[in-house]
C-alpha positions in Angstrom: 0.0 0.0 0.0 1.2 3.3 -1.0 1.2 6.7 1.3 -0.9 8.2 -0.7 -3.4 5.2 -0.2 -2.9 5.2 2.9 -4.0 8.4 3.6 -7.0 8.2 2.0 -7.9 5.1 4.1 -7.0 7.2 7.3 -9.1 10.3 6.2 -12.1 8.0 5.4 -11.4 6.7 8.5 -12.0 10.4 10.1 -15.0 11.1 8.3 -16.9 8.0 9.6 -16.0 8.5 13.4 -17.1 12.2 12.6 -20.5 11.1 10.9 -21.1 8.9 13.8 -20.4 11.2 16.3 -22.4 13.9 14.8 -25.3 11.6 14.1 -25.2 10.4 18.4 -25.5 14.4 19.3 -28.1 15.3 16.9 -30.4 12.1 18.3 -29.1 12.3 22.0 -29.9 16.1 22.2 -33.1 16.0 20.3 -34.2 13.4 22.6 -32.8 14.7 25.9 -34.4 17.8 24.5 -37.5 16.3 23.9 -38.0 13.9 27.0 -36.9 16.9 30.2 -38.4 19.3 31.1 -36.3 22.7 31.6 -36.0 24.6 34.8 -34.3 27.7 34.3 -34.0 29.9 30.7 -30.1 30.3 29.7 -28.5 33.4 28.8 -29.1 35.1 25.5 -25.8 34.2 24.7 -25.8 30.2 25.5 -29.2 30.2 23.8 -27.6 31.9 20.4 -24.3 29.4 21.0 -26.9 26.1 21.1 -28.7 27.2 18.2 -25.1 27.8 15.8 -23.7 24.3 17.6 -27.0 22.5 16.0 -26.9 24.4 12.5 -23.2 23.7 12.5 -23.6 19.6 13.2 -26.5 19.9 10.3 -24.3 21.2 8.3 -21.0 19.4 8.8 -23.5 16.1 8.8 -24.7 16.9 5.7 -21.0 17.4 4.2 -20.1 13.6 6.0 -22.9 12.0 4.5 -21.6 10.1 1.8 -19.5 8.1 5.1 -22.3 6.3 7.0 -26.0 4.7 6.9 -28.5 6.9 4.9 -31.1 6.0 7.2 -29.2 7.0 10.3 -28.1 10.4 8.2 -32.0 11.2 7.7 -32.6 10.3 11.0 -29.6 12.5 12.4 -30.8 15.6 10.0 -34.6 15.0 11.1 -33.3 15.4 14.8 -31.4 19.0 14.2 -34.5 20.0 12.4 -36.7 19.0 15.0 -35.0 20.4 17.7 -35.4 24.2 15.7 -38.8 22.9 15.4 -38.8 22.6 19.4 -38.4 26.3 19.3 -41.2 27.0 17.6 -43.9 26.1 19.8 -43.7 29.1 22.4 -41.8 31.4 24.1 -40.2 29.4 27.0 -39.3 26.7 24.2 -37.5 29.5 22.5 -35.5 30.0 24.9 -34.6 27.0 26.7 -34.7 24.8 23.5 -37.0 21.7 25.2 -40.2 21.2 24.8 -41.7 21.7 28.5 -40.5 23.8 31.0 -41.5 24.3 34.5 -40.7 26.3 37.6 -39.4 23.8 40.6 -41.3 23.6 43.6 -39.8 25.8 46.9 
């Protein structure tokens, strides 16, 4: 095996640990996202800094596709959608990013 090939085998390598590791945080945080409820709102900037993480792993998913499952990449990029779909259904979703969100009791 060549060097050249050889790199090529370890940069396909790369891409599929990335892929995979892009796919887990779009499905873990959609569902961790989905499944508890929220308890505080974040700051205006840790709100903005979530929302750019998630458009980033979209978009860095959709440029790995071509090194994994299709069926786990639709499932990843149907996560990151949903979870700016989270954010549309009122104000406190908005800003925490989950779906519920209650005040703790005293």
């Amino acid at each position: 095996m060549t060097d050249e090939q050889s790199a090529k085998a370890s940069d396909a390598n790369w891409l599929r640990i990335i892929f995979f590791a892009l796919c887990c945080y779009l499905i873990v945080s959609f569902l961790y996202r989905m499944l508890l409820t929220a308890h505080q709102y974040p700051s205006r900037t840790e709100q903005v800094m979530t929302m750019v993480l998630d458009a980033l792993c979209v978009v860095g998913l959709v440029g790995t596709r071509a090194n994994g499952p299709r069926v786990l990449f639709w499932l990843a990029v149907a996560a990151g959608i949903a979870m700016f779909a989270i954010r549309l259904t009122g104000d406190a979703s908005w800003w925490t990013g989950h779906l519920s969100y209650s005040l703790p009791p005293r």
